[in-house]
C-alpha positions in Angstrom: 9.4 -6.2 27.7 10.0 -5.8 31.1 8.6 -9.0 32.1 11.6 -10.7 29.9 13.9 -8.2 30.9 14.5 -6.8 27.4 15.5 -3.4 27.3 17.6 -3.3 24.2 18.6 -5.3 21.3 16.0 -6.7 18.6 13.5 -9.6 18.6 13.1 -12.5 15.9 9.7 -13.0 15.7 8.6 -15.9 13.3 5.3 -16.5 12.8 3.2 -20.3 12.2 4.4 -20.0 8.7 7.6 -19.5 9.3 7.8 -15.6 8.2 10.1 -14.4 10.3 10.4 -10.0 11.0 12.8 -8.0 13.1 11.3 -6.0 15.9 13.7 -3.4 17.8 12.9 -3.8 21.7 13.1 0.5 21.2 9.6 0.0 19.2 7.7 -1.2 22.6 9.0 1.7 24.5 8.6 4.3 21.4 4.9 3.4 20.8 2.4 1.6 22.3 2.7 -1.7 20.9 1.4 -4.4 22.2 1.3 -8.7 21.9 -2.3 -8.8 21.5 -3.9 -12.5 22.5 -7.5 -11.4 22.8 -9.7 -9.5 20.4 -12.9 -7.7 21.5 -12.9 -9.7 25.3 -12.4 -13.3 23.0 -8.9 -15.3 22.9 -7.1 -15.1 19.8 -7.4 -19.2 18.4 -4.9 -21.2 16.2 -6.6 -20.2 13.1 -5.4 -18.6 9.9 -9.4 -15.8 10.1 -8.1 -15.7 14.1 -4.7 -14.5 13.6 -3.8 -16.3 16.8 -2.3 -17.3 19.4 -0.5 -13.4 19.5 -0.6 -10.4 17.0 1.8 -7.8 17.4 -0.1 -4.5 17.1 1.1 -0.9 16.2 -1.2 2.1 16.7 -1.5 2.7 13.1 -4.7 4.9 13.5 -3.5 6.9 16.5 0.1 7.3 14.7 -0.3 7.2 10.8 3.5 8.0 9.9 3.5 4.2 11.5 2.0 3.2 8.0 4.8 2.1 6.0 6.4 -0.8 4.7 9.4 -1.0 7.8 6.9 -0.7 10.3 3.7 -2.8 8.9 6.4 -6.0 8.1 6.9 -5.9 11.9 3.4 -6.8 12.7 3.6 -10.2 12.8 0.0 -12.2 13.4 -0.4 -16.1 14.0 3.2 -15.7 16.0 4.5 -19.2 17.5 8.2 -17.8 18.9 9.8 -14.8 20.1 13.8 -14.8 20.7 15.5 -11.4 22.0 18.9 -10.8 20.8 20.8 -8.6 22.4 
């Protein structure tokens, strides 16, 4: 976030499908969550079993009270755009 300069506010993330989830900039600096574009040292590809070209990824298994429907709708794969609203 700090690379966009995003400290506050939420992000639109919408995904090659066109789903679309709202993530509070607060979640990147609550937990570590992260824009994941690589799996196991390989680059995540355009491809529905690849979940590329970024997945947004919550620690579910180091923090299970993440496991809920708020928090698992924000964990967008296959993501094409991200737009911060302030």
């Amino acid at each position: 976030m700090e690379a966009v300069g995003a400290e506050s506010g939420t992000m639109r993330v919408v995904a090659l499908n066109d789903y679309a989830a709202s993530v509070p900039v607060q979640d990147f600096f609550d937990y570590p969550v992260i824009l994941a574009m690589q799996i196991d040292g390989k680059r995540l590809r355009v491809r529905v079993r690849d979940n590329g070209p970024i997945f947004i990824i919550y620690p579910f298994s180091e923090q299970p009270d993440l496991l809920n429907e708020e928090i698992m709708t924000r964990s967008v794969w296959q993501v094409k755009r991200i737009e911060i609203d302030d």
